[in-house]
C-alpha atoms as a printed R data frame, in Angstrom:
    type eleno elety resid chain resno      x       y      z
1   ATOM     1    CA   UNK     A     1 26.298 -10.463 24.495
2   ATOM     2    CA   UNK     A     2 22.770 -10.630 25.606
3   ATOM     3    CA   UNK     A     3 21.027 -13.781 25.328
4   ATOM     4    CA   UNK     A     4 17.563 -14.006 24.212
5   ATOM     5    CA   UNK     A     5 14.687 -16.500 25.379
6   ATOM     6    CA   UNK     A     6 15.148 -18.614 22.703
7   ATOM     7    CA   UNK     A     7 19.407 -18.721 23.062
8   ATOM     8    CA   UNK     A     8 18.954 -18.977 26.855
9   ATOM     9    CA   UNK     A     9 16.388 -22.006 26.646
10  ATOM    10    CA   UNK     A    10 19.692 -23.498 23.812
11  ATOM    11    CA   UNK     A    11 22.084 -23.419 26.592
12  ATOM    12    CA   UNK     A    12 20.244 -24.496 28.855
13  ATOM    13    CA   UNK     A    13 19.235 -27.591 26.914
14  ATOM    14    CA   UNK     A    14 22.817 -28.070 25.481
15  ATOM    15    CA   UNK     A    15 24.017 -27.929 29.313
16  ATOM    16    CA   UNK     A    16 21.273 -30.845 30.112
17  ATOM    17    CA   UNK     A    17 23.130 -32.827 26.871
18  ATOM    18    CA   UNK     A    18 26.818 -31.721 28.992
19  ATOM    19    CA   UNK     A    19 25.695 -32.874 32.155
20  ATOM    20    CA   UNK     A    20 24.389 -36.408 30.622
21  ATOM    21    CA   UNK     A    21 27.333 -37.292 29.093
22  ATOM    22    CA   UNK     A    22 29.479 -36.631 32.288
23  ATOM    23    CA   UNK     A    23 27.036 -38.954 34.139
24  ATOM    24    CA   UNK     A    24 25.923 -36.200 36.215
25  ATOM    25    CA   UNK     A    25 22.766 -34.116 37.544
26  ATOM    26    CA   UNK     A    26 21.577 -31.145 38.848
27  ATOM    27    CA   UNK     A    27 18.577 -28.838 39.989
28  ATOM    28    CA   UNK     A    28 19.824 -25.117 39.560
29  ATOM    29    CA   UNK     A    29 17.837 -22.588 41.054
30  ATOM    30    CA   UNK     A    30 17.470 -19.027 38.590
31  ATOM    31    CA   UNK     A    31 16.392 -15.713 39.464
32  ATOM    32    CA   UNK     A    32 16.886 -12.158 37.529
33  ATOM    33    CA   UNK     A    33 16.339 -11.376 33.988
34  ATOM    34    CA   UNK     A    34 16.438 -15.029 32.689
35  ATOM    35    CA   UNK     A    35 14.225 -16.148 35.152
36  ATOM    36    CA   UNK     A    36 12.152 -13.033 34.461
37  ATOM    37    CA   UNK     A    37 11.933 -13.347 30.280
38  ATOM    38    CA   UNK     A    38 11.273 -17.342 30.803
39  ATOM    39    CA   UNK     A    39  8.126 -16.928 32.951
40  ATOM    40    CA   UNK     A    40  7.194 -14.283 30.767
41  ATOM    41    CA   UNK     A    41  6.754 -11.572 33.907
42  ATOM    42    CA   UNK     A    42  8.438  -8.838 32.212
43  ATOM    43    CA   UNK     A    43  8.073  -7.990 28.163
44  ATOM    44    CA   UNK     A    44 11.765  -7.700 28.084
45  ATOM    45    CA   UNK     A    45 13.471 -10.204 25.645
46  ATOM    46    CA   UNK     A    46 17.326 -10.543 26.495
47  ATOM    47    CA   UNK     A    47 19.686 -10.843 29.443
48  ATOM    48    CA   UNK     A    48 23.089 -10.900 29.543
49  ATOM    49    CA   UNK     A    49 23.482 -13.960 31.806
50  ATOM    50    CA   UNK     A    50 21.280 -16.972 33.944
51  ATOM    51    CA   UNK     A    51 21.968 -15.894 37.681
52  ATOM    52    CA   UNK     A    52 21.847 -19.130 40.000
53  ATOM    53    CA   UNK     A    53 21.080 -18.299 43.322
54  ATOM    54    CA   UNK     A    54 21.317 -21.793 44.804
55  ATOM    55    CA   UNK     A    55 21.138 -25.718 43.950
56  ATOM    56    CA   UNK     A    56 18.481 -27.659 44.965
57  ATOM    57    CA   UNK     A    57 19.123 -31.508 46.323
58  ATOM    58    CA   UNK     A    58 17.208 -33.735 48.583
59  ATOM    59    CA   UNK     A    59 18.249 -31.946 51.498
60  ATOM    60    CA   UNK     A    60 16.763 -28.320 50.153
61  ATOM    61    CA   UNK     A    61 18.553 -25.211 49.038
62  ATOM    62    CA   UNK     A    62 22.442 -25.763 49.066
63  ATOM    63    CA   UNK     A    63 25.049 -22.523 48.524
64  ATOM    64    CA   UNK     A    64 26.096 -22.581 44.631
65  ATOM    65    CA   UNK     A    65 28.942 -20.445 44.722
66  ATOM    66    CA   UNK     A    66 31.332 -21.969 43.978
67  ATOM    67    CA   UNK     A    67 29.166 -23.707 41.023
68  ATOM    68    CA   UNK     A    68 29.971 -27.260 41.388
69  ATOM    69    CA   UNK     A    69 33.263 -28.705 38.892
70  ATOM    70    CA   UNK     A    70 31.487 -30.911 36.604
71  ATOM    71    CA   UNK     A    71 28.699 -28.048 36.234
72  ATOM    72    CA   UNK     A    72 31.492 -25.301 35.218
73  ATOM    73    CA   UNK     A    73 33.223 -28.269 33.111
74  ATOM    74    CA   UNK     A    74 29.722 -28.931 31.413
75  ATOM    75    CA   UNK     A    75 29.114 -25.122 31.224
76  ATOM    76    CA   UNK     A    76 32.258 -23.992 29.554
77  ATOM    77    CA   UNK     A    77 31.820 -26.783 27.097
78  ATOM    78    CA   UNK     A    78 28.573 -25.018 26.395
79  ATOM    79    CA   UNK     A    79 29.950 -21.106 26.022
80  ATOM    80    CA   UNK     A    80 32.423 -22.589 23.621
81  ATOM    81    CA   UNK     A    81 30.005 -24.459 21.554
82  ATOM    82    CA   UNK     A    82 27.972 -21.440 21.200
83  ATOM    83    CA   UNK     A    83 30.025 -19.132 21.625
84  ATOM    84    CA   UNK     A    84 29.203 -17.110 24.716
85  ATOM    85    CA   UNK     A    85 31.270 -15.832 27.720
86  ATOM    86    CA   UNK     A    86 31.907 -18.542 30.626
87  ATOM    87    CA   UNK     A    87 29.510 -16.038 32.856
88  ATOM    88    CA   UNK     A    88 26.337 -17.076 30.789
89  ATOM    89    CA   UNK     A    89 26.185 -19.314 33.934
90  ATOM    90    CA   UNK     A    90 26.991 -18.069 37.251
91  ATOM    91    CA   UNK     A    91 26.690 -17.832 41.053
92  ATOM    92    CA   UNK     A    92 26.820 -14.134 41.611
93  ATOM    93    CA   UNK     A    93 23.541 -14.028 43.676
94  ATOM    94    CA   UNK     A    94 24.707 -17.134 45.337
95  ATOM    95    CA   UNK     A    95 25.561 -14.696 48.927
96  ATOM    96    CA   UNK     A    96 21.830 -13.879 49.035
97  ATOM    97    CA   UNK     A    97 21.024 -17.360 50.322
98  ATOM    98    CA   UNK     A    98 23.356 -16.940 52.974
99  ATOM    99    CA   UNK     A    99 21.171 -14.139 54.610
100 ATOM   100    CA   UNK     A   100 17.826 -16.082 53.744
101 ATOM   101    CA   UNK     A   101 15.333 -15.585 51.032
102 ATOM   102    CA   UNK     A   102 11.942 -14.560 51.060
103 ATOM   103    CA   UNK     A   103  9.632 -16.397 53.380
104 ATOM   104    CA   UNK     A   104  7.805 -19.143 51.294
105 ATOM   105    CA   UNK     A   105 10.580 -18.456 48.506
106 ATOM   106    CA   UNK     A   106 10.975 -22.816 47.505
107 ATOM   107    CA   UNK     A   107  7.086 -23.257 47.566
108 ATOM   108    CA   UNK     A   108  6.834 -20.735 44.842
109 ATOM   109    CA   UNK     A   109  9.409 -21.889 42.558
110 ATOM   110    CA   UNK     A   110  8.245 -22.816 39.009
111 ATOM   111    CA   UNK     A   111 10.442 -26.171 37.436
112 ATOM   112    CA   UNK     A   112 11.409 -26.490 33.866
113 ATOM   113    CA   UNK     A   113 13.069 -29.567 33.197
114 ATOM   114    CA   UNK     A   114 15.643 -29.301 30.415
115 ATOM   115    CA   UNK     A   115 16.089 -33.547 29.593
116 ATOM   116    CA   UNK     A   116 16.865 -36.049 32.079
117 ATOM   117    CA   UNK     A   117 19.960 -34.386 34.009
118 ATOM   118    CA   UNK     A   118 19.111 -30.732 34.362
119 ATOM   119    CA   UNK     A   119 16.331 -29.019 36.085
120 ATOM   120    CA   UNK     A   120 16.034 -25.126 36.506
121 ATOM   121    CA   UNK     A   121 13.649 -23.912 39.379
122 ATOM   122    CA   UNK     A   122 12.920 -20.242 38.316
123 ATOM   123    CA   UNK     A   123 11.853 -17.932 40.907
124 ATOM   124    CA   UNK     A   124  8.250 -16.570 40.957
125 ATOM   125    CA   UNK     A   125  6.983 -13.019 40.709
126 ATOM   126    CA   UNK     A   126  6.450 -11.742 44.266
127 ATOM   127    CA   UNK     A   127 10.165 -13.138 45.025
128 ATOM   128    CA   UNK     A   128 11.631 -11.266 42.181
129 ATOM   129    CA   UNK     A   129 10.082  -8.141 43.505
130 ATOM   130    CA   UNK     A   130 11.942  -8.650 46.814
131 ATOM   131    CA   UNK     A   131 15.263  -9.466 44.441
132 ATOM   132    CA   UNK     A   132 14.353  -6.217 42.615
133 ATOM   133    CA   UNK     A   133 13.946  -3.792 44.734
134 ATOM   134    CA   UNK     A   134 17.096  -4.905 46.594
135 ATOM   135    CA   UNK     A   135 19.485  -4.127 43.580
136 ATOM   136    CA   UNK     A   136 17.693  -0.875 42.862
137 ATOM   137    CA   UNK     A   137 17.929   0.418 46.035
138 ATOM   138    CA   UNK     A   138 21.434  -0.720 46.093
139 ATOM   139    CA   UNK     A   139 22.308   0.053 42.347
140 ATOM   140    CA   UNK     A   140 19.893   3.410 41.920
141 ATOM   141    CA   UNK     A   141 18.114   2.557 39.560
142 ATOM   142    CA   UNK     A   142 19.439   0.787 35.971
143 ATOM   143    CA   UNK     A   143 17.476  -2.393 34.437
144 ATOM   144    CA   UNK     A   144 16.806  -3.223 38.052
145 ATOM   145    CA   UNK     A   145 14.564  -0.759 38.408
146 ATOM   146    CA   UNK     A   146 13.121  -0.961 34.842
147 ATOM   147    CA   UNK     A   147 11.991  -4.680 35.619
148 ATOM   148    CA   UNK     A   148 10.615  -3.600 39.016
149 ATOM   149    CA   UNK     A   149  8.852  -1.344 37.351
150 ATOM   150    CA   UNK     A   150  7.872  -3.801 34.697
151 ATOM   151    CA   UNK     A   151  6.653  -6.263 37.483
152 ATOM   152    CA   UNK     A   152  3.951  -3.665 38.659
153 ATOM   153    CA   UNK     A   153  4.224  -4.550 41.916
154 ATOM   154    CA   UNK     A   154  1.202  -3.574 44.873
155 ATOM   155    CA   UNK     A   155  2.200  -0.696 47.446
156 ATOM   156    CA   UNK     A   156  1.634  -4.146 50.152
157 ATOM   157    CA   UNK     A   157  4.219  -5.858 48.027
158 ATOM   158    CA   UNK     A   158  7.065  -3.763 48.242
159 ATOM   159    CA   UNK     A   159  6.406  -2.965 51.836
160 ATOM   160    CA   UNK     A   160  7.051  -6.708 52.205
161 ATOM   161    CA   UNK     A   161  9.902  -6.804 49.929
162 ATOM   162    CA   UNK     A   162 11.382  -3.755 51.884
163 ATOM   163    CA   UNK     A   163 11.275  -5.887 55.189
164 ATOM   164    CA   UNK     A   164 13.288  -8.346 53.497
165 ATOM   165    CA   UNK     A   165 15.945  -6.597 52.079
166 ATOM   166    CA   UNK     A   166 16.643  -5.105 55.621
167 ATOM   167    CA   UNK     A   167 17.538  -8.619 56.564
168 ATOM   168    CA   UNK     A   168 20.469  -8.382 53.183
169 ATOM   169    CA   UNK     A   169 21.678  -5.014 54.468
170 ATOM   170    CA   UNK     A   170 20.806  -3.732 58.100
171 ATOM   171    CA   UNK     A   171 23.197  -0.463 57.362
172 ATOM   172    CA   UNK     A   172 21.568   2.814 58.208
173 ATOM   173    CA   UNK     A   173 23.045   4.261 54.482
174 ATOM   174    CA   UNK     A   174 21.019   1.531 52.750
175 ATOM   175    CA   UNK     A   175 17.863   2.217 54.445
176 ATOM   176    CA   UNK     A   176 17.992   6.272 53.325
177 ATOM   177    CA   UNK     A   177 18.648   4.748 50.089
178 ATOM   178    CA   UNK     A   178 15.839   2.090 50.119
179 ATOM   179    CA   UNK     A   179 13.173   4.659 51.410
180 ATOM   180    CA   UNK     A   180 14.673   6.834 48.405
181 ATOM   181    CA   UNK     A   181 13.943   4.821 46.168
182 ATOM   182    CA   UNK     A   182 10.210   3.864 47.654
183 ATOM   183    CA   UNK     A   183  9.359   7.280 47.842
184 ATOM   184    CA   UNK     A   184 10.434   6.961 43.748
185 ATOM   185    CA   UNK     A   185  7.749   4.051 43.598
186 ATOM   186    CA   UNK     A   186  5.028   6.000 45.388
187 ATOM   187    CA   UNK     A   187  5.567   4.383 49.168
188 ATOM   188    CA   UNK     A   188  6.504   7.024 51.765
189 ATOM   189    CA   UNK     A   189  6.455   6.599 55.117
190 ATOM   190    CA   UNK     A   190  6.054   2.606 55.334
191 ATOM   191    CA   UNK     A   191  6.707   0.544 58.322
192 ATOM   192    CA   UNK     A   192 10.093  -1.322 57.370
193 ATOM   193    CA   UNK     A   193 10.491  -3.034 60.929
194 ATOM   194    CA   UNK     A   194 13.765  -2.548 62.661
């Protein structure tokens, strides 16, 4: 099922009602299509799910994966209320904070709160170049590549998002298919560092 703006901004909201009647809180932090169609980067309108990358506390980022109990509790609650899959909510890009995000990645986050007991940092344009351009690279091509596209991003920019998904996968085979698929975007022959 792909979720609109408006459905995704429901859930969301419904989670922040969830999460204040278990007594609980908590600052997600979104990138991909949801994060995309809410900061109204891209003129696509649906996504099929809200991609949590990490959760924010006091102490910074903090690995989401595996999302917290009383956040699955509170999100189930929601996919059955409204009748979406489970996976509306998820930690699937959770691994990329394990190998570092993009240098000045939390001072470009954008907040929305959702009521008193949810938060959702979404991540900002440059950033979801770099998240981009990693999956198409990876993925050849897809809706990846369509929202790349869609982000219009400078020749400098994916140069710099290059560098950083060589820090995600240092493997000669993704390189040939990274400079594959900048030679697709017009960018031959760029400097990707070691």
């Amino acid at each position: 099922m792909e979720l609109s703006r408006e459905h995704t901004e429901a859930l969301l909201s419904a989670l922040d009602e969830q999460l204040a009647s278990r007594g609980e809180r908590f600052e997600l932090v979104v990138i991909g299509g949801s994060a995309l169609i809410a900061l109204r980067l891209v003129a696509r309108t649906a996504t099929k799910d809200v991609d949590v990358v990490a959760l924010r506390t006091e102490r910074g980022l903090e690995q989401a994966k595996p999302l917290p109990p009383t956040l699955v509790a509170a999100r189930d609650k929601v996919a059955r209320d409204f009748e979406v899959s489970e996976g509306w909510l998820n930690a699937d890009p959770a691994d990329l904070l394990r190998w570092g995000l993009p240098d000045g990645f939390v001072d470009r986050l954008t907040p929305r709160r959702y009521g008193d007991h949810l938060v959702v940092h979404f991540a900002a344009r440059l950033d979801q170049i770099h998240f981009k351009l990693y999956a198409a690279a990876d993925q050849q091509g897809g809706r990846h590549e369509d929202d790349l596209r869609a982000l219009d991003p400078t020749e400098d920019e994916l140069v710099l998002a290059a560098r950083w998904t060589r820090t995600q996968d240092p493997s000669e085979g993704f390189l040939l298919m990274l400079r594959a698929k900048l030679a697709d975007l017009g960018v031959v022959d760029a400097d990707l560092g070691a």
